[in-house]
Wavefront OBJ file of the C-alpha trace (Angstrom):
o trace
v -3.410 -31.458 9.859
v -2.510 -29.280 7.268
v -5.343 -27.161 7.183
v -4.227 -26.406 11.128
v -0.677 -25.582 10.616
v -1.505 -23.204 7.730
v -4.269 -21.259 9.848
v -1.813 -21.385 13.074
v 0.844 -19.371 10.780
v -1.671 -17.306 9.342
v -2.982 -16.112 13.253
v 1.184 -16.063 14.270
v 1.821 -13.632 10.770
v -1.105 -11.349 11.864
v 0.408 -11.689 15.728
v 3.389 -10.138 14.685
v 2.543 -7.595 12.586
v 0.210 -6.215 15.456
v 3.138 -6.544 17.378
v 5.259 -4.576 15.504
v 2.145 -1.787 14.611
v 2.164 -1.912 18.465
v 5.840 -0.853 18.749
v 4.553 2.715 17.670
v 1.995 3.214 20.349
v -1.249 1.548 21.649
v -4.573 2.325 22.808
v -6.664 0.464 24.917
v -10.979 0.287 25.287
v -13.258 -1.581 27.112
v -15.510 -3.212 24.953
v -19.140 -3.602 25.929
v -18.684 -7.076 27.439
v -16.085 -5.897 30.115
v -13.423 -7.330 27.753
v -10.145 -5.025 27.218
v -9.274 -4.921 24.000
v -5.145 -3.578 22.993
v -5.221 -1.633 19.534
v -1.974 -0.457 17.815
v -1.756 3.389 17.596
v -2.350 4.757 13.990
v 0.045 7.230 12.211
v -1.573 10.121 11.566
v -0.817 10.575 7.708
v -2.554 13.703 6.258
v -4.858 12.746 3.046
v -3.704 14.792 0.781
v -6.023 13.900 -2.727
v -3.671 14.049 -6.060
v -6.356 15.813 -7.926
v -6.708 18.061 -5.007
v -3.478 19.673 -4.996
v -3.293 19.367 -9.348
v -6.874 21.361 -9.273
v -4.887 24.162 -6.735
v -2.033 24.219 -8.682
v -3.750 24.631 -11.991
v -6.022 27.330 -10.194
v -3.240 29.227 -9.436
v -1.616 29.294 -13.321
v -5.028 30.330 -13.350
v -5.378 33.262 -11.574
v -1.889 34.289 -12.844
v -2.941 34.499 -16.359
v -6.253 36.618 -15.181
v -3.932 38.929 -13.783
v -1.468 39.056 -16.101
v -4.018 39.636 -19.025
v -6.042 42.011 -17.131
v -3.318 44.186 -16.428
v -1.167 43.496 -19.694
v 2.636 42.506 -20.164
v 4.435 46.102 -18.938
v 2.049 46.799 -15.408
v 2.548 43.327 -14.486
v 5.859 42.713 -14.358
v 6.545 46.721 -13.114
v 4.016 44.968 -9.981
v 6.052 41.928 -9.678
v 9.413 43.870 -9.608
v 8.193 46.088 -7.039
v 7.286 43.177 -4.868
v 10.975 41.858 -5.534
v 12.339 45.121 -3.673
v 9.837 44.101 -0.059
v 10.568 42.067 2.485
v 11.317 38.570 2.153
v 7.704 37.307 2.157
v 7.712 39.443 -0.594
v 10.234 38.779 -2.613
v 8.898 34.826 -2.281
v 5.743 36.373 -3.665
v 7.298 37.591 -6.508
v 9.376 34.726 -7.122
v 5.686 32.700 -7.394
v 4.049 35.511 -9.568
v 6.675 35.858 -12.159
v 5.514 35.901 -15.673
v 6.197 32.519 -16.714
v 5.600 30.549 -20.521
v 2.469 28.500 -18.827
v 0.629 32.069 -17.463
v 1.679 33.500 -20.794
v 0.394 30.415 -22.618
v -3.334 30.718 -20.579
v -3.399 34.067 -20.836
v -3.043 34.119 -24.509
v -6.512 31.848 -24.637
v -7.925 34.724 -21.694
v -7.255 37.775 -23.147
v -9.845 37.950 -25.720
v -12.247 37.576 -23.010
v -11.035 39.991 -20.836
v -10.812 42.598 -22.927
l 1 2 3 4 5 6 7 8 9 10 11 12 13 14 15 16 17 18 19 20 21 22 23 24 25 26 27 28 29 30 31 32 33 34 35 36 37 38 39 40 41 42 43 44 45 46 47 48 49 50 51 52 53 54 55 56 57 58 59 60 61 62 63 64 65 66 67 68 69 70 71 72 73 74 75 76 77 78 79 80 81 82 83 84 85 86 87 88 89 90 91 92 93 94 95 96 97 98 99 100 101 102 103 104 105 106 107 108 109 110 111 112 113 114 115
């Protein structure tokens, strides 16, 4: 009797959280056998991997200290101050490209390979 009770709350628990899934949306799709079957609408959540977005970030620092040590201390920020004085795309640009202590810190371990 117990064994019963426990499964019948178990089906009723999974019952209402499809119902509330369902409160979101639902599709329906006939199923092989002519049955209809009701499925609760996912959320589309982009997958955005961690590692993903730490590998583009670091890429970028990246690509800042390449261009920082390939062009050397004076040219590049005389390029990013000139990019200040654009438009407002720009001036975001430059606001990403400034010189900063972790592009100076890379390029410091660059340079001696660039040059």
């Amino acid at each position: 009797m117990v064994e019963t009770q426990q499964h019948f709350r178990k089906r009723l628990t999974g019952l209402g959280r499809k119902h509330a899934a369902m409160s979101n949306g639902y599709t329906t799709r006939l199923r092989g056998d002519g049955l209809i079957v009701v499925q609760p609408r996912r959320r589309y959540r982009p997958n955005i991997p961690a590692r993903g977005l730490l590998a583009l970030v670091a890429g970028f620092f990246v690509f800042k200290a390449i261009m920082f040590a390939s062009l050397g201390d004076i040219t590049y920020n005389e390029r990013v101050a000139k990019l200040q004085q654009g438009a407002y795309l720009e001036q975001l640009g430059s606001t990403l490209m400034q010189a900063d202590d972790v592009t100076q810190f890379i390029a410091g371990f660059i340079d001696p390979f660039i040059k």
